[in-house]
C-alpha positions in Angstrom: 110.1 -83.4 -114.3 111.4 -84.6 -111.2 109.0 -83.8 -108.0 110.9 -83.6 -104.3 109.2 -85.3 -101.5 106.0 -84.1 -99.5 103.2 -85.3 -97.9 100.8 -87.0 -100.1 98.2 -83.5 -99.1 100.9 -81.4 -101.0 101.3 -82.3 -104.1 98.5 -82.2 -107.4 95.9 -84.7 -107.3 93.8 -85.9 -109.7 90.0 -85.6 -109.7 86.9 -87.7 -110.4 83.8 -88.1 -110.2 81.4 -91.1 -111.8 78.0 -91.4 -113.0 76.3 -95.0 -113.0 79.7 -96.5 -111.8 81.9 -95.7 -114.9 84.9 -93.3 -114.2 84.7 -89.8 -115.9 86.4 -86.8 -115.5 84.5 -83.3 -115.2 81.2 -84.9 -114.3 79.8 -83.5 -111.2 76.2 -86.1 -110.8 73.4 -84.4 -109.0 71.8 -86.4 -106.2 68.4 -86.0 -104.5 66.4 -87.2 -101.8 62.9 -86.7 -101.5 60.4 -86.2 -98.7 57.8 -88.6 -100.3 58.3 -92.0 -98.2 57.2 -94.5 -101.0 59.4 -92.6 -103.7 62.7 -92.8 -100.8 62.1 -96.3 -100.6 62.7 -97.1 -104.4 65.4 -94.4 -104.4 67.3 -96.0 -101.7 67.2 -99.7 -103.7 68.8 -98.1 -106.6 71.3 -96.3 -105.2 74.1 -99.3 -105.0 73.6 -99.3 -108.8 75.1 -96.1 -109.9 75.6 -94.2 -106.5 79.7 -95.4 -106.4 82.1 -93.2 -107.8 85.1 -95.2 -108.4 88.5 -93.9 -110.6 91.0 -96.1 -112.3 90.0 -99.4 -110.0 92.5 -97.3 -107.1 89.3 -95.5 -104.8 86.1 -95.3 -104.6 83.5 -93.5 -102.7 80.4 -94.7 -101.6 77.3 -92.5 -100.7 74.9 -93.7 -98.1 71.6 -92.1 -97.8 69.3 -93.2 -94.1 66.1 -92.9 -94.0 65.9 -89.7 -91.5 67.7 -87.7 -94.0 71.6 -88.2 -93.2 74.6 -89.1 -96.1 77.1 -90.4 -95.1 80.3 -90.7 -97.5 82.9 -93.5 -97.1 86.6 -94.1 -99.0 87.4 -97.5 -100.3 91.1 -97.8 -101.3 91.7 -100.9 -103.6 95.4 -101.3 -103.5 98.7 -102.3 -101.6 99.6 -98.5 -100.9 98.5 -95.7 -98.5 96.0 -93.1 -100.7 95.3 -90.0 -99.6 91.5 -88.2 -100.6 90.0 -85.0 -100.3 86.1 -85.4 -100.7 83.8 -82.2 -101.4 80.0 -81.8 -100.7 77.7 -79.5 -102.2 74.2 -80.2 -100.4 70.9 -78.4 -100.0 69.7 -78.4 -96.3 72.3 -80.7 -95.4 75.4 -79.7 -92.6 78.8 -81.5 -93.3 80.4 -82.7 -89.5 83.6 -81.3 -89.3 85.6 -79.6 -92.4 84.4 -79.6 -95.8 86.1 -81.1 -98.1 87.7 -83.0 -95.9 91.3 -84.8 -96.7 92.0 -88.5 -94.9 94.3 -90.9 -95.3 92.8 -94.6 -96.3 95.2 -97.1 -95.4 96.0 -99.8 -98.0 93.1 -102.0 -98.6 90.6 -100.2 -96.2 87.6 -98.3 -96.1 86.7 -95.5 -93.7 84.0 -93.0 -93.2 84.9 -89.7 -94.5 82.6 -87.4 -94.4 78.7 -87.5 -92.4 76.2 -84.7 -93.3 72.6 -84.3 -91.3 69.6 -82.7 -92.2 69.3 -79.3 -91.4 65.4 -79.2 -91.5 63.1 -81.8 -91.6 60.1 -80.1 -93.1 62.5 -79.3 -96.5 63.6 -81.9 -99.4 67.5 -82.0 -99.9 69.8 -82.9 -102.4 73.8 -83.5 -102.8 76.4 -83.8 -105.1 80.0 -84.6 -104.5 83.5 -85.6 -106.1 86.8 -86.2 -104.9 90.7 -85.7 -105.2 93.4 -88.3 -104.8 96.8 -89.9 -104.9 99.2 -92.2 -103.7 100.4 -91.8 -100.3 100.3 -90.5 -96.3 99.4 -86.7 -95.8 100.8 -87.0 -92.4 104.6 -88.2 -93.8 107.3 -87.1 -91.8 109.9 -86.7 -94.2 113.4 -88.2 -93.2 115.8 -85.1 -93.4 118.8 -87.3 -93.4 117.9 -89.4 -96.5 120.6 -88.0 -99.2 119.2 -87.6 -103.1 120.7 -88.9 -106.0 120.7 -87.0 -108.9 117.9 -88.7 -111.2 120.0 -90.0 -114.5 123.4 -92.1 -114.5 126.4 -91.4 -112.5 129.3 -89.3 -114.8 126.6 -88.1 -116.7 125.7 -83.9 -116.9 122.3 -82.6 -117.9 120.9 -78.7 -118.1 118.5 -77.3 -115.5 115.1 -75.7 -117.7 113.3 -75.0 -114.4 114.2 -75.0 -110.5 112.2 -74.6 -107.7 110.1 -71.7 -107.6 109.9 -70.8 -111.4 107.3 -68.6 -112.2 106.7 -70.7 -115.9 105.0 -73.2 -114.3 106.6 -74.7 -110.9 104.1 -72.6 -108.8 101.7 -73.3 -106.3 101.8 -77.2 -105.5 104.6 -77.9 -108.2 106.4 -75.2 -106.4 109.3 -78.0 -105.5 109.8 -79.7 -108.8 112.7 -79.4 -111.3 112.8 -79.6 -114.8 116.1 -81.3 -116.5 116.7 -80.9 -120.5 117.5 -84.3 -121.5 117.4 -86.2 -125.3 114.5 -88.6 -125.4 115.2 -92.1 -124.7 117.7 -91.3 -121.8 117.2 -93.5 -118.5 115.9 -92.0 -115.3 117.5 -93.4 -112.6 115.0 -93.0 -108.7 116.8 -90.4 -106.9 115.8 -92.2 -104.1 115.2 -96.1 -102.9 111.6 -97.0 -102.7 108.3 -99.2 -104.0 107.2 -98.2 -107.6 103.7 -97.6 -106.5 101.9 -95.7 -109.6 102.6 -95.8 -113.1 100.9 -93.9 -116.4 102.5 -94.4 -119.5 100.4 -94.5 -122.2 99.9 -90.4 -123.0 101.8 -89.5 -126.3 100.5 -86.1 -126.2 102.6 -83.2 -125.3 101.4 -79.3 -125.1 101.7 -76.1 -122.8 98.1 -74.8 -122.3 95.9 -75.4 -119.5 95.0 -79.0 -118.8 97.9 -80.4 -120.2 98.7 -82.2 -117.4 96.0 -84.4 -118.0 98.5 -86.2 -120.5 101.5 -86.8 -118.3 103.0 -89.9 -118.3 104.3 -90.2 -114.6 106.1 -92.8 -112.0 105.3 -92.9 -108.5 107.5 -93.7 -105.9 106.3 -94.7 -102.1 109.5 -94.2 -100.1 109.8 -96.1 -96.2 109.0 -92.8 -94.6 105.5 -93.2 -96.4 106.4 -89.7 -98.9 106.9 -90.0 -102.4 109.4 -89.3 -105.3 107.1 -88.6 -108.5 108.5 -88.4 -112.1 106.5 -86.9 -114.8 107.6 -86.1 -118.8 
């Protein structure tokens, strides 16, 4: 499957979260902070230990709880490439600045602060989790409408159409502007489009139709000069 280009805030991300600093997927960690002074104190020592939540050495995000009750939430990105997040809040007497989640771009090898929540009333305990979304590239890319695609296999060569753009099987939603070719295993895919290999998965050897499946795609990423991305999944 072959995925045009788009701003890095268009197209299906990938979601983690992370317990005591290993990478998991569909683990959503509870954290709280307590009124009790003595008890904040230990909690706050602790919290470098398994507060990260890092996926696949590319992001992580780091809590940071203060001692009058604010979180704040910042983005590392560990690579050469723009990587663009979307980080989500659930709290209990805490009040998100600004939108919730909130999407940013982290330039390459850069940490920002994403997200700040305050406490909403000091007389209450609160408590927060959070995860996040992500992938490679700039949600503010201005695509360059003069660039002209290549067809992704060899020149000379001819292969079917299984799915345009705007199927209703499956290219919905944010796959909405992928295509689907019907070609014999072991053919070469050829980059419709000059660029920097950015991402690549290739160890999945699973293949199914249900929901979830796309957990074992193996994939190619792309980063183009205009800062979108070609993405090439089987």
């Amino acid at each position: 499957m072959y995925s045009s280009d788009a701003p890095a805030g268009k197209r299906v991300a990938r979601r983690w979260n992370c317990k005591r600093g290993k990478g998991v997927e569909s683990s959503v960690p509870v954290r709280k902070i307590h009124k009790t002074a003595v008890f904040f104190l230990a909690y706050v020592a602790t919290t470098a230990a398994w507060g990260d939540a890092c996926s696949l050495d590319w992001v992580c995000v780091r809590p940071t709880d203060h001692a009058d009750g604010r979180a704040d939430f910042t983005a590392e990105n560990l690579r050469d490439y723009p990587v663009t997040i979307s980080v989500r809040m659930r709290a209990r007497n805490l009040q998100a600045h600004g939108p919730n989640p909130v999407t940013v771009t982290v330039p390459p090898n850069e940490s920002l602060v994403v997200m700040k929540a305050n406490k909403r009333d000091e007389n209450r305990s609160t408590w927060y989790r959070y995860n996040f979304d992500w992938t490679v590239g700039d949600k503010d890319a201005v695509h360059d409408d003069a660039v002209v695609y290549r067809l992704p296999y060899a020149p000379g060569k001819r292969y079917g159409v299984l799915q345009g753009y705007g199927s209703r099987f499956s290219h919905t939603g944010l796959e909405r502007y992928t295509i689907d070719f019907n070609m014999p295993v072991g053919t070469p895919v050829h980059a419709a489009r000059g660029g920097v290999v950015a991402r690549v998965v290739e160890q999945h050897d699973k293949g199914c139709w249900s929901d979830g499946c796309g957990a074992y795609a193996n994939f190619l990423v792309v980063l183009h000069d205009d800062s979108t991305t070609g993405e090439y999944y089987h």
